[in-house]
C-alpha positions, -999 to 999 in steps of 0.1 A, spaced: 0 0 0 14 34 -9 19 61 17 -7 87 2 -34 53 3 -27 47 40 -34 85 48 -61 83 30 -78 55 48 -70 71 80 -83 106 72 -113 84 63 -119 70 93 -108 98 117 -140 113 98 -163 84 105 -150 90 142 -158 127 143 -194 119 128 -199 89 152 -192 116 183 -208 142 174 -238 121 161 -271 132 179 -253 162 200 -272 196 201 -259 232 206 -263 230 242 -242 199 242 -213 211 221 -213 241 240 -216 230 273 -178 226 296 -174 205 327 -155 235 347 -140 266 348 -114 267 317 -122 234 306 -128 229 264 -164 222 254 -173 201 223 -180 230 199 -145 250 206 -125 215 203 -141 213 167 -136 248 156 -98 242 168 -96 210 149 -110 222 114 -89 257 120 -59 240 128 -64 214 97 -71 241 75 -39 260 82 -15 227 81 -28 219 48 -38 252 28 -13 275 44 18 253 57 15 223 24 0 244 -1 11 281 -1 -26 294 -1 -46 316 19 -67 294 44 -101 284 35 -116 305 70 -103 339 51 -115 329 12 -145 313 22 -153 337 51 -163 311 76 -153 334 98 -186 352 91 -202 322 91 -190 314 122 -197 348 137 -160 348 149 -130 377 144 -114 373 113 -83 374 136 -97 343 154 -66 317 155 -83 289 171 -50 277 193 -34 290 224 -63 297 246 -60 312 281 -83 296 304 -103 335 303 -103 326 266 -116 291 265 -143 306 292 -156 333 270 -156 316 235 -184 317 223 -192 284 201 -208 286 169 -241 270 155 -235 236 154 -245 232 118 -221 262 110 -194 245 125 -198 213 108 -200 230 75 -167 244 83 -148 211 96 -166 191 66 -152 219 39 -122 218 52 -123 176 50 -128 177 18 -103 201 8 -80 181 32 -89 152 9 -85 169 -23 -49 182 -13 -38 147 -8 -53 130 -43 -38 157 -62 -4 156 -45 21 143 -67 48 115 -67 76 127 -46 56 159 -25 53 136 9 91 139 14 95 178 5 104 195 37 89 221 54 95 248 79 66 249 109 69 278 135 59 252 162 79 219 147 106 231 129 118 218 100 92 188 89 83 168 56 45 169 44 44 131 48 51 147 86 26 170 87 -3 143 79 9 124 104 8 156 128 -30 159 113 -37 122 119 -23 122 153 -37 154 162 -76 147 153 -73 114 172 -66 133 201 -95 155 195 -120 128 190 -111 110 226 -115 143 237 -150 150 225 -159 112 230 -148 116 266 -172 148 271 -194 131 250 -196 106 282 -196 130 308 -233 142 296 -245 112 283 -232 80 301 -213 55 280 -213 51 245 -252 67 246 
């Protein structure tokens, strides 16, 4: 199996896992967080699709990210400014998380743009190296594997919250 096939698959299934979480979860649910500075669902989504769109439109493919040309940023009723990382716990407590359908449209546009950016890659691109601000120096291959890594993390994240309201795997 080639490297670009077995990203694929597991940018495939990390989607199943985000639909399979947030399945049957309503605004109140997303937005809701167990303390003081603690994440809710919706904020750990917008940082998830923000931080996907910037590894692979700004960091692998030289382009302006899809929250400024698409202006999901208006969408999202957020600042244009809005980052989506590096929260202070006064932050975290006063963010305010978007519709719920608004913020799946995001994460699901930037899924498929995700997607698109790896079927069009061509022979060769997974080993050009890259310069990240929080990494250093790192090959695209790398970045997926940040991306893959990073989303699983999310998902327990969400699944675990997830819990906390509903009881197990309800």
């Amino acid at each position: 199996m080639e490297l670009k096939e077995y990203i694929r698959l597991e940018l495939e299934m990390l989607d199943k896992g985000i639909k399979r979480v947030m399945d049957t979860l309503n605004q109140a649910e997303i937005a809701w967080r167990p303390a003081c500075g603690c994440n809710s669902i919706g904020l750990i989504i917008y940082h998830l699709a923000r931080s996907n769109d910037s590894f692979i439109q700004e960091n692998i493919l030289g382009k302006t990210e899809l929250w400024k040309t698409g202006k999901w940023y208006q969408m999202l009723k957020l600042p244009e400014s809005e980052a989506g990382h590096s929260y202070t716990a006064e932050q975290v407590n006063a963010f305010p998380v978007p519709k719920l359908e608004n913020l799946m449209a995001y994460y699901d546009s930037v899924q498929e743009h995700t997607m698109a950016c790896l079927r069009d890659m061509s022979p060769g691109t997974m080993d050009k190296k890259l310069s990240l601000p929080w990494f250093g120096e790192i090959t695209v291959a790398g970045i997926f594997a940040i991306l893959v890594g990073h989303t699983a993390q999310h998902i327990g994240e969400i699944s675990y919250l997830r819990g906390l309201q509903h009881g197990l795997d309800k």
